[in-house]
C-alpha positions as CSV (number, residue, x, y, z in Angstrom):
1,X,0.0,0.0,0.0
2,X,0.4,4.0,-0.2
3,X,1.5,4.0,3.7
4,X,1.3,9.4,0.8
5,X,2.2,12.4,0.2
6,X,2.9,15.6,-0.6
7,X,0.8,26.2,-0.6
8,X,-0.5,29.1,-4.5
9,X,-4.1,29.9,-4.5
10,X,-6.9,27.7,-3.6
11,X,-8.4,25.3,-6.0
12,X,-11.9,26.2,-7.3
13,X,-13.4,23.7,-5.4
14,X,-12.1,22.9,-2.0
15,X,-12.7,20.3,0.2
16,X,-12.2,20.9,4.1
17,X,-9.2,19.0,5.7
18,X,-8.3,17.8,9.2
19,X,-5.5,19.5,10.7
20,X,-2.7,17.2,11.1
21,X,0.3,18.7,13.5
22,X,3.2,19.7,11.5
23,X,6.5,19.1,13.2
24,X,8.9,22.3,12.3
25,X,12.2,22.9,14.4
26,X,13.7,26.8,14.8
27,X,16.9,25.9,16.5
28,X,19.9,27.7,15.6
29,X,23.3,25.5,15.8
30,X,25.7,28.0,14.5
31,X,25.2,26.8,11.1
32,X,25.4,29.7,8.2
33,X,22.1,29.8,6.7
34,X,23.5,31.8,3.7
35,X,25.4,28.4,2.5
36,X,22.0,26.5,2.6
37,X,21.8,27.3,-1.2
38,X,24.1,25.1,-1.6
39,X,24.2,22.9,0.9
40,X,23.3,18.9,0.7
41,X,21.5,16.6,3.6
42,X,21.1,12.7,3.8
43,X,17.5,11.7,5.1
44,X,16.7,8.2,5.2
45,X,14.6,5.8,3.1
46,X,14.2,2.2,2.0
47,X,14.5,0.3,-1.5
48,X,11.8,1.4,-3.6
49,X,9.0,-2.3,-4.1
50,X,9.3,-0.9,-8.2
51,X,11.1,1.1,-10.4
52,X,9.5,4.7,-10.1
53,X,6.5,5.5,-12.2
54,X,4.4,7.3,-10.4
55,X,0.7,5.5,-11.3
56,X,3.0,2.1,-10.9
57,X,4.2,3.1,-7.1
58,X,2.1,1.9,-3.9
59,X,4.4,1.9,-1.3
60,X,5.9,4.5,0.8
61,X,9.8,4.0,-0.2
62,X,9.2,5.0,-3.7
63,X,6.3,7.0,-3.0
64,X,8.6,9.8,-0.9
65,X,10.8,9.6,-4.0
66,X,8.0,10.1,-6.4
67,X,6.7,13.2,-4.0
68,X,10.0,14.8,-4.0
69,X,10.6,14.6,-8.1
70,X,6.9,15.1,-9.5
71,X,4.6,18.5,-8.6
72,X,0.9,17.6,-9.1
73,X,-2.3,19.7,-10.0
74,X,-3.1,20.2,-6.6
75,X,-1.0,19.8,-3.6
76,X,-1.7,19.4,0.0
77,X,-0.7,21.9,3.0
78,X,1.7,21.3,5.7
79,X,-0.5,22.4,8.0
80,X,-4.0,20.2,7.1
81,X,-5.5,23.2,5.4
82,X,-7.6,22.6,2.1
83,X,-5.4,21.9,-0.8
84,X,-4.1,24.4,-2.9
85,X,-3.4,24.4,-6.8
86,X,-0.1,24.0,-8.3
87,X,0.6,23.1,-11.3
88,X,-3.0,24.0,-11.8
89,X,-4.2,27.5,-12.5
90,X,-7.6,26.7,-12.1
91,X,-10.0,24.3,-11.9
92,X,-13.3,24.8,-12.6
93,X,-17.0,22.7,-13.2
94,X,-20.5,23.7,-12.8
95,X,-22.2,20.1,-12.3
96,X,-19.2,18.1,-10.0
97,X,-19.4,16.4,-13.6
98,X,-17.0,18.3,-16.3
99,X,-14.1,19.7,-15.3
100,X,-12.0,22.1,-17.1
101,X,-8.3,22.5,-15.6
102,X,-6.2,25.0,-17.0
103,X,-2.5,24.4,-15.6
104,X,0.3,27.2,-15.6
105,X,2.1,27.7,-18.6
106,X,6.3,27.5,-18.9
107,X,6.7,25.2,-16.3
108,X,9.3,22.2,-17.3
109,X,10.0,19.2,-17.3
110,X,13.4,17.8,-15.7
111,X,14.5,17.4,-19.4
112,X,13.8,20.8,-20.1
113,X,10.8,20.1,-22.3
114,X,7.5,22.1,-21.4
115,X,4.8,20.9,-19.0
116,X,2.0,20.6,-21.4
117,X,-2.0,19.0,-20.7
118,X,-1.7,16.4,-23.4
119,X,1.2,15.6,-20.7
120,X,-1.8,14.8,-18.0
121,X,-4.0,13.0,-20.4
122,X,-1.6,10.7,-22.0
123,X,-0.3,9.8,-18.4
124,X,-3.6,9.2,-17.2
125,X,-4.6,6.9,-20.1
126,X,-1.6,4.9,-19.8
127,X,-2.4,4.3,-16.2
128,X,-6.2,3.3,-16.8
129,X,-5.8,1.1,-19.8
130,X,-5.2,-2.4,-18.2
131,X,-2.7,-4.2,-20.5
132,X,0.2,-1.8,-18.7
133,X,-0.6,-2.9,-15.6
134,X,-0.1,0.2,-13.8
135,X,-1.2,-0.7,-9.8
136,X,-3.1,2.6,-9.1
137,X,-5.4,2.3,-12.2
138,X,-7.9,1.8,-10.4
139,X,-7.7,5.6,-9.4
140,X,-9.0,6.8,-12.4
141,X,-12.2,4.8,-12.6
142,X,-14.2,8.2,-11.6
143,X,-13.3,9.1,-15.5
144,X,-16.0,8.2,-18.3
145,X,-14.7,5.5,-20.4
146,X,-12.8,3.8,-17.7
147,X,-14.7,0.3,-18.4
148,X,-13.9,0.3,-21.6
149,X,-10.4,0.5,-20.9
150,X,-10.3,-2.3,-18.6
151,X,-10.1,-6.1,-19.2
152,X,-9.7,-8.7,-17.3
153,X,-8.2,-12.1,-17.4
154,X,-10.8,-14.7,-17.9
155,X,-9.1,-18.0,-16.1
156,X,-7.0,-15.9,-13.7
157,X,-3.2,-16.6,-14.0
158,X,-3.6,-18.1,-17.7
159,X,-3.5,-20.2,-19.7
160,X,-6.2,-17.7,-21.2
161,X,-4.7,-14.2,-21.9
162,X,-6.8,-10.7,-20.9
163,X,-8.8,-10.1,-24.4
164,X,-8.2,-6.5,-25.6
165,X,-9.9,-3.8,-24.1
166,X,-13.1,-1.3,-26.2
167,X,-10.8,1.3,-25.9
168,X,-7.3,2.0,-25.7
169,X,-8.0,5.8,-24.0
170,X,-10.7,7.3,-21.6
171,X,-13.4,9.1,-23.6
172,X,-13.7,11.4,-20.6
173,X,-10.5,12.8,-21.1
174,X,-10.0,15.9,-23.9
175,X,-7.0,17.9,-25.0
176,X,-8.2,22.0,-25.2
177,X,-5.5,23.5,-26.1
178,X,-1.6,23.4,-24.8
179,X,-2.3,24.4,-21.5
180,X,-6.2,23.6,-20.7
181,X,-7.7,20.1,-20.8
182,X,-11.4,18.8,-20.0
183,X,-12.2,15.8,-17.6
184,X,-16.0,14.1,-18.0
185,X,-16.8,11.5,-15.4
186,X,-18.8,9.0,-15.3
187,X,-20.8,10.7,-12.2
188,X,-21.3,14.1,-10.6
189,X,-17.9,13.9,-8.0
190,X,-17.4,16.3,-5.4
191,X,-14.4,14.9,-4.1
192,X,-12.5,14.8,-7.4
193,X,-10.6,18.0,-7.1
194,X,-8.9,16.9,-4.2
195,X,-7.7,13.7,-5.4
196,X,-5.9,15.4,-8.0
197,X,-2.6,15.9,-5.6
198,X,-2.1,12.2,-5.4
199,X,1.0,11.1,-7.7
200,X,-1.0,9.1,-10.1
201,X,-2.0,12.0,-11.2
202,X,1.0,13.3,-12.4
203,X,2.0,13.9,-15.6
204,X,4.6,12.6,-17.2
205,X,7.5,13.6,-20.0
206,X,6.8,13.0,-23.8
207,X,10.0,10.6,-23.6
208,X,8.2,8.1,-21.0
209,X,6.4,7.0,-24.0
210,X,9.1,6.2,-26.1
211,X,10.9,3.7,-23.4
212,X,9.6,0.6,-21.5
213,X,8.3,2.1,-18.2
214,X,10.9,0.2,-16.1
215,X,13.7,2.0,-17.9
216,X,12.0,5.2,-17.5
217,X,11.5,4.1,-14.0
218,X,15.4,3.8,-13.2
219,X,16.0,6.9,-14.2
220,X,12.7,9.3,-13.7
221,X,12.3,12.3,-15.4
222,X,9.5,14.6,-13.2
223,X,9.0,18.2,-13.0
224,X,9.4,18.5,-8.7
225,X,11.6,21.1,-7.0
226,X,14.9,18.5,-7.3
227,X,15.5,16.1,-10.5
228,X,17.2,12.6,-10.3
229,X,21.1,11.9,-10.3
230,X,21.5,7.8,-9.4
231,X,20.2,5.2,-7.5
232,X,22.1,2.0,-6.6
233,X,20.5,-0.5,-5.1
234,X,19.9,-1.2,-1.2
235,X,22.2,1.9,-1.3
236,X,20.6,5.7,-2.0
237,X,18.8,7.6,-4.7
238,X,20.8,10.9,-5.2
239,X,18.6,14.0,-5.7
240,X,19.7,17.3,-6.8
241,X,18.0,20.6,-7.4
242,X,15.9,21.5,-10.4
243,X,17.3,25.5,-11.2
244,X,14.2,25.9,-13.4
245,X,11.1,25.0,-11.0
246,X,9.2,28.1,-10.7
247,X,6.9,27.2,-8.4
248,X,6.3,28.3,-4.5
249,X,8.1,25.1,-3.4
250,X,11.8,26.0,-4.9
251,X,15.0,24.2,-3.0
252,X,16.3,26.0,-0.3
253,X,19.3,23.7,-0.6
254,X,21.1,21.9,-3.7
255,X,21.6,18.4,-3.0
256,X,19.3,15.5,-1.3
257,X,21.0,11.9,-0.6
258,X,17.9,9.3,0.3
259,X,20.3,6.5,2.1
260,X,18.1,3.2,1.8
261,X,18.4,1.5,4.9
262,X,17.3,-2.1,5.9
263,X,17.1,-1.7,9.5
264,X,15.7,1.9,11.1
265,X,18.3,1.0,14.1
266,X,21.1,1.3,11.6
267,X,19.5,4.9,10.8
268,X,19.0,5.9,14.1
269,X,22.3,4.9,14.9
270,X,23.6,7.3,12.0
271,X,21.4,10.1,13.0
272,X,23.0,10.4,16.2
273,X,26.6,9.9,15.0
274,X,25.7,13.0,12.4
275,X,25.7,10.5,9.4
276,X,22.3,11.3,9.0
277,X,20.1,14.3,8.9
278,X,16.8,13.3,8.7
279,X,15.4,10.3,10.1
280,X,10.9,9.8,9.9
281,X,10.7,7.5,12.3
282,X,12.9,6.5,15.1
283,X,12.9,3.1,16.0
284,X,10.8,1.5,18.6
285,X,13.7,1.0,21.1
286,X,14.2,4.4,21.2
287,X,10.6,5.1,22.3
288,X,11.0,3.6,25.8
289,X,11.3,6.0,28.6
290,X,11.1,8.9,25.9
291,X,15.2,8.0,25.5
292,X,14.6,9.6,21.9
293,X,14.0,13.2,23.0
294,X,16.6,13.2,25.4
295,X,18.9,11.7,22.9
296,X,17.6,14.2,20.2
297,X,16.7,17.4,22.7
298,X,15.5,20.2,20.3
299,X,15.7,18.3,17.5
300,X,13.1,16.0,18.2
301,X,10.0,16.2,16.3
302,X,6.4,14.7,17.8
303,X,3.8,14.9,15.4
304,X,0.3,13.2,14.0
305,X,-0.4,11.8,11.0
306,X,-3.4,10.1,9.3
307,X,-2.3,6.8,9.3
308,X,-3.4,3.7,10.7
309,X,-1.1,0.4,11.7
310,X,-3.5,-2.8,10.0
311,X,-3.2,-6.1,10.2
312,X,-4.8,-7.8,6.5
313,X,-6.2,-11.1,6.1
314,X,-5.4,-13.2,3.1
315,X,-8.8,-13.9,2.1
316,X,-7.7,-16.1,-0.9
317,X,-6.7,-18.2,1.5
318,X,-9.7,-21.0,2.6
319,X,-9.0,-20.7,6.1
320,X,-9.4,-16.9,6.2
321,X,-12.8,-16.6,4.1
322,X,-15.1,-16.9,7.3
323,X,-15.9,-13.2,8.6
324,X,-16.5,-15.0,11.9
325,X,-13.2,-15.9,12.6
326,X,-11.5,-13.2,11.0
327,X,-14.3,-10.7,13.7
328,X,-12.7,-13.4,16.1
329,X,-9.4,-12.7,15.7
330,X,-9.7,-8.9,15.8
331,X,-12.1,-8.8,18.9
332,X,-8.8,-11.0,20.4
333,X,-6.4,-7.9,20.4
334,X,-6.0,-5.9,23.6
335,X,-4.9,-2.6,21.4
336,X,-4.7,-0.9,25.1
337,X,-2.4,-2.8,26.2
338,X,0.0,-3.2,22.7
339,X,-0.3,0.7,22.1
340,X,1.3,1.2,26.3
341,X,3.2,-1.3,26.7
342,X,4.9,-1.9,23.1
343,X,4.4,2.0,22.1
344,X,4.7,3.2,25.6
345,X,1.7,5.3,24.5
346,X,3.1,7.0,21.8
347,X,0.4,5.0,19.5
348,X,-3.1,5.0,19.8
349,X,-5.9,2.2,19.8
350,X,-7.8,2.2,16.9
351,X,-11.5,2.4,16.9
352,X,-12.6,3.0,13.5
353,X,-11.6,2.4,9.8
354,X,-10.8,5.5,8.9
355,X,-8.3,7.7,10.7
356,X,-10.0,10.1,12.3
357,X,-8.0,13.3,11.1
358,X,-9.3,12.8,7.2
359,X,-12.7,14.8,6.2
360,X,-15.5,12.3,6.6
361,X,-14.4,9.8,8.9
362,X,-16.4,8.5,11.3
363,X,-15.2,8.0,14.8
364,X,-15.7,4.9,17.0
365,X,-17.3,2.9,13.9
366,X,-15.3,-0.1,14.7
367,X,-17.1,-3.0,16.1
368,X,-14.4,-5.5,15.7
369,X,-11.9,-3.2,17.3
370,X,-13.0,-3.2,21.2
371,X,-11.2,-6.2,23.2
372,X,-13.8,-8.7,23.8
373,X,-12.5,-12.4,24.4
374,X,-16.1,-13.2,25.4
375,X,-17.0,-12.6,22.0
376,X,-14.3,-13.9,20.4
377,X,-14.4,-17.3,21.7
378,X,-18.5,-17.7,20.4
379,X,-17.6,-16.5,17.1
380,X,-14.7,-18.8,16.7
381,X,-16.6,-21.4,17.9
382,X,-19.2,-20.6,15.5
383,X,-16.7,-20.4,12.7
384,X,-15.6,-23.5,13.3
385,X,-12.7,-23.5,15.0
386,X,-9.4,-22.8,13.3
387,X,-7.1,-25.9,12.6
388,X,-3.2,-25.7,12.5
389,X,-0.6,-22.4,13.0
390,X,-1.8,-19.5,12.5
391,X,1.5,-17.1,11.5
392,X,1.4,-13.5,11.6
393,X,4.0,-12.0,9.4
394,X,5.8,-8.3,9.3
395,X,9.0,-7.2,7.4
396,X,11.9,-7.5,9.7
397,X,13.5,-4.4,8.7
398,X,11.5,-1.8,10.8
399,X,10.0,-2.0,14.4
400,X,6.9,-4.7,13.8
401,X,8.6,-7.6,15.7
402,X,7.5,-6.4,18.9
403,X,3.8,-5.5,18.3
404,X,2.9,-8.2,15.9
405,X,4.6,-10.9,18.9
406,X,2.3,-9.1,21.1
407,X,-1.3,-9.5,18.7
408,X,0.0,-13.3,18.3
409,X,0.2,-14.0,21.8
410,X,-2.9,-12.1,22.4
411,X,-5.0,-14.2,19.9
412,X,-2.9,-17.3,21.6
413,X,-4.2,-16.7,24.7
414,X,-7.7,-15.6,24.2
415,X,-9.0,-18.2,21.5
416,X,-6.2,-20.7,21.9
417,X,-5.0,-21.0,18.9
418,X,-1.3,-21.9,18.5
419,X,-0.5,-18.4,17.0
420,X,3.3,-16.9,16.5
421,X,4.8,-13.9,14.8
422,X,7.5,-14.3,12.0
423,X,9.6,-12.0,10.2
424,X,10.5,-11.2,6.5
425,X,13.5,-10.3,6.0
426,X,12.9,-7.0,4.0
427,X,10.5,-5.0,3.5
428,X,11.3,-5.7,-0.5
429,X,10.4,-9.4,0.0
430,X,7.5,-8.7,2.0
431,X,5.9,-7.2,-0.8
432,X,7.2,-9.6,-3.0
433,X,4.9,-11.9,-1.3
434,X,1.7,-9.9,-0.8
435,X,1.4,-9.1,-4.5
436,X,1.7,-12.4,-5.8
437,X,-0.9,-13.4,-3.1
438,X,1.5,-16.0,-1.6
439,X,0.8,-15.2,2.1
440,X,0.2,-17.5,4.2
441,X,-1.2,-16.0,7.1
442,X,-2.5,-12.5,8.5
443,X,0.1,-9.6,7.6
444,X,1.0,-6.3,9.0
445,X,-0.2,-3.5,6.9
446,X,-1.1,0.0,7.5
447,X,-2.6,3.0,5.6
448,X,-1.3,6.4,5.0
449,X,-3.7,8.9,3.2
450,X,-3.0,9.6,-0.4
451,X,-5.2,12.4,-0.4
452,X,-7.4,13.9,2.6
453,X,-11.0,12.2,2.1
454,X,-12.7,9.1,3.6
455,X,-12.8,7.9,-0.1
456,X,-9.3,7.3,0.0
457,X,-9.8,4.5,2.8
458,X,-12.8,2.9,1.2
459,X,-12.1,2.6,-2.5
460,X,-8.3,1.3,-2.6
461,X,-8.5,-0.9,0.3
462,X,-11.6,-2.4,0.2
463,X,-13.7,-2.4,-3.5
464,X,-13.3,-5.5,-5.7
465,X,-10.1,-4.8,-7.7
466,X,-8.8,-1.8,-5.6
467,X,-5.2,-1.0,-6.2
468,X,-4.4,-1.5,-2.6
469,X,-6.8,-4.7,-1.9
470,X,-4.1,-6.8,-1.8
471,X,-6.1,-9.6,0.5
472,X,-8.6,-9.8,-2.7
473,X,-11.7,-8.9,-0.8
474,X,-15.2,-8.1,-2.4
475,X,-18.0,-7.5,-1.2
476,X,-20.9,-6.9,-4.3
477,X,-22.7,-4.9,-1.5
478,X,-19.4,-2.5,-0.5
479,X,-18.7,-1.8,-4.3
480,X,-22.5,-1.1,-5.2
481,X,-22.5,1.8,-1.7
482,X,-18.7,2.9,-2.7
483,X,-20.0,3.8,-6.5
484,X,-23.2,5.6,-5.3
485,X,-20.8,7.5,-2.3
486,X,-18.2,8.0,-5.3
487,X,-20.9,9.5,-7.8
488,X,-22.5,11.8,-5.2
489,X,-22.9,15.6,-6.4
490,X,-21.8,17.2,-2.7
491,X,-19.3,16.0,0.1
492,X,-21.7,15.5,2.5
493,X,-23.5,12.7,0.6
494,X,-20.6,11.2,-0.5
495,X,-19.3,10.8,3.1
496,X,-23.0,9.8,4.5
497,X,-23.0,6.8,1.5
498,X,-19.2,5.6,2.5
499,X,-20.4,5.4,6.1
500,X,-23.2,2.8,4.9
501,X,-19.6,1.1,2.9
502,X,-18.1,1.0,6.1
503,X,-20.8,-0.9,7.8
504,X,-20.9,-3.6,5.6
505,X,-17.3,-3.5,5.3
506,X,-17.1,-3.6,10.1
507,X,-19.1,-6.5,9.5
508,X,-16.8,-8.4,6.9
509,X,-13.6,-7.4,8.9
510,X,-11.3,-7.6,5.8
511,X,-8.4,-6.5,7.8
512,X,-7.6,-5.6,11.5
513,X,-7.3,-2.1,12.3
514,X,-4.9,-1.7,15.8
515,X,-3.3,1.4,16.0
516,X,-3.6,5.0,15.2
517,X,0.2,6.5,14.0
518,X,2.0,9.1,16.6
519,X,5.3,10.0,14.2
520,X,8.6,10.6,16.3
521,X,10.7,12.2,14.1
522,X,14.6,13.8,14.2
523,X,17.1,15.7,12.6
524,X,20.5,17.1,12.6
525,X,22.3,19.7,14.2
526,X,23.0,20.5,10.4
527,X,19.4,21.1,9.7
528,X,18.0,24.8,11.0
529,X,14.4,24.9,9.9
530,X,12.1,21.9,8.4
531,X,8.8,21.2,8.2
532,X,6.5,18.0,7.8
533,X,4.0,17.3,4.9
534,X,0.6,16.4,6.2
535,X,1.3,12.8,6.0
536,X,4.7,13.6,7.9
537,X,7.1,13.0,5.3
538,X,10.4,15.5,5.5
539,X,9.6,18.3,3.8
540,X,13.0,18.8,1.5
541,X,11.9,22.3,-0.1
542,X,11.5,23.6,3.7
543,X,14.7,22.8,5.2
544,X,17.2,25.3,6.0
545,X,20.9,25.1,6.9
């Protein structure tokens, strides 16, 4: 999954957005701000699941990367506010229906070519037609003609190929002139303005259509604030400055080193020795007794994001179809006690499916997240029972081994079933695995907004074919309520339908929500000045030396 991203004038149609604390440091080291311009800092990531195309990405370690080379139509405020336009210079509609979106004109590509709207459209209809197999097409199913651009493999895996789709390009989509195209959906959508920040939306250069997508991928071509130098491996992705961005967000400094790391102990470790100047998320060790502030002082950021820890079910798997033991499982986990103990309350228990800080979520609608072993114990019973190990897995390479030992040893003890926690080695791997539908056993997941509506934790996660429903749920009930709730002509009837999704999908239990993310961030004594996104990634255009 997306676990996203990313101020100019407001868009024409604005939605409200939950404030999210932005983290943002003021402490003056000695350092001489006037070399910032053309200073360099090393923040840390992790091996990117894909080469990077934006409407191909779905994970967080290429995801940042994408953020940080691509500027969308929209963006999203540090502070939670409603999002703003940026490459846009307007976009306007009288019916939630048509939409025309004029963008700004000289703005470039990394290549130096011209940002231009045929550059939107032709992005967008590679991502939606299915034979590219783009993992956020699903995104652009709001657009008309999106069906007909779709196909589907009729025996699965083969040996029967996909036929060929109607179309090869959304009828919705129109080229105006250089700098103004038209959008037609397939239903009056309120919310669509504000999906537009979300990197699938991105457009992309002429020459990404004249190279296989994984070439393009290795070496990206965007039209963000820094461009791309190299990336080696399990190593870093060197960023530098673009000189000719001309938007608001312009580099304060010239050079960004991303160090992919496989363990955030190894970062941590570097971010106190001065190695590293940037680190997201401190490790869980360091949580304990609050050892990261004093080891970090001023430079220790606490923050909130909209993101929720998740635990998914397999449900291609038999022995995971039964709600009844999945409700089971979930009504098994003491989150009080994992969120104190393991996050020494620097995490809280989740009790609904959407993280509270996004614009129509509703709080407390979690039935299967209260601790009930009671209840847990009928329903398994009712299900049947549950034969053999039941394995909960987690990538090794970050802080999981802890919390996911703790939900297996709670479900141990309450339903006594012989459950464990096992680790994948990298977080690489670990996806490796989920997309090819190979796991054997719950997973640890987690969701991080791609853009700030309750849409965005109904539609990817949980609707038949959604690019982030990587347990293969459906539900005909869910999809038929998320299409009406998609369709609907205001915001407030969009987010009253998704509620009724949200109550069919409480009483499937797809997935397991546990905790809602606290972020413990730090930095250098290098770094002056820098600010969060909304989603709490390291804002590079804010930092200051």
């Amino acid at each position: 999954m997306r676990v996203s991203k990313r101020t100019g004038s407001a868009i024409a149609l604005g939605a409200a957005v939950a404030l999210i604390a932005s983290g943002c440091s003021g402490s003056d080291n000695g350092g001489d701000a006037s070399n910032s311009a053309d200073g360099a800092i090393v923040i840390d990531g992790t091996q990117p699941e894909v080469p990077l195309v934006p409407a191909n990405t779905t994970e967080t370690g290429g995801g940042a990367i994408i953020d940080y080379l691509w500027t969308g139509l929209v963006e999203y405020p540090n502070n939670g506010g409603a999002p703003q336009n940026a490459v846009a210079e307007s976009i306007t509609t009288t019916d939630s229906k048509v939409y025309e979106i004029k963008i700004k004109k000289g703005l470039k590509f990394h290549d130096g070519t011209e940002v231009k709207a045929a550059n939107f459209t032709k992005a967008w209809n590679w991502a939606a037609y299915s034979p590219n197999g783009a993992q956020n097409s699903s995104f652009f199913s709001d657009i008309a003609g999106f069906e007909d651009v779709q196909s589907e493999d009729p025996d699965g895996e083969g040996p029967k190929p996909a036929p060929e789709p109607k179309a090869k390009e959304l009828s919705g989509l129109k080229v105006v002139d250089d700098y103004t195209f038209q959008v037609t959906l397939g239903a009056p959508t309120a919310v669509f303005p504000t999906k537009l920040g979300y990197s699938a939306f991105v457009p992309l250069p002429d020459v990404f259509f004249t190279q296989k997508p994984d070439e393009f991928g290795r070496k990206p071509i965007g039209n963000g604030p820094v461009k791309f130098v190299s990336w080696e491996d399990d190593v870093s992705i060197k960023l530098t400055r673009f000189d000719d961005y001309t938007l608001r967000d312009k580099m304060k400094i010239k050079d960004v080193d991303v160090k992919l790391y496989q363990q955030d102990t190894a970062a941590y470790n570097d971010l106190l020795a001065g190695n590293l100047d940037f680190q997201q998320q401190v490790p869980q060790s360091a949580l304990a007794g609050d050892k990261w502030k004093t080891d970090l002082g001023d430079k220790a950021i606490q923050s909130v994001t909209p993101s929720t820890g998740i635990i998914a079910f397999p449900i291609y798997d038999a022995r995971f179809k039964n709600p009844k033991l999945r409700k089971a499982v979930s009504l098994a986990i003491n989150r009080q006690e994992i969120t104190e103990k393991i996050f020494f309350g620097n995490r809280t228990p989740a009790d609904s499916w959407a993280n509270p800080l996004t614009p129509g979520a509703k709080e407390k609608n979690c039935t299967a997240c209260a601790y009930n072993p009671d209840e847990a114990k009928r329903l398994l019973a009712e299900a049947g029972g549950f034969q053999g190990e039941m394995v909960f897995y987690y990538n090794a390479d970050a802080s999981h081994k802890e919390w996911m030992e703790a939900v297996a040893q709670s479900v141990k003890n309450v339903l006594q079933i012989n459950a464990r926690a096992e680790g994948v080695p990298t977080f690489a791997v670990f996806r490796e695995q989920i997309n090819a539908h190979k796991m054997k056993g719950p997973y640890r997941a987690g969701w991080q907004q791609d853009y700030p509506d309750v849409e965005n934790w109904v539609n990817p996660l949980y609707v038949t074919g959604g690019s982030s429903n990587d347990g293969q749920y459906s539900n005909p009930e869910v999809d038929a309520l998320a299409k009406e709730a998609s369709g609907a002509p205001s915001l407030e009837a969009s987010h009253a339908k998704f509620a009724e999704a949200v109550a069919k999908i409480d009483q499937d239990v797809p997935s397991i929500p546990v905790y809602f993310q606290g972020q413990q961030s730090g930095h250098s004594d290098k770094i002056k000045k820098v600010e969060l996104t909304n989603v709490g990634e390291i804002d590079i255009t804010s930092v200051e030396l």
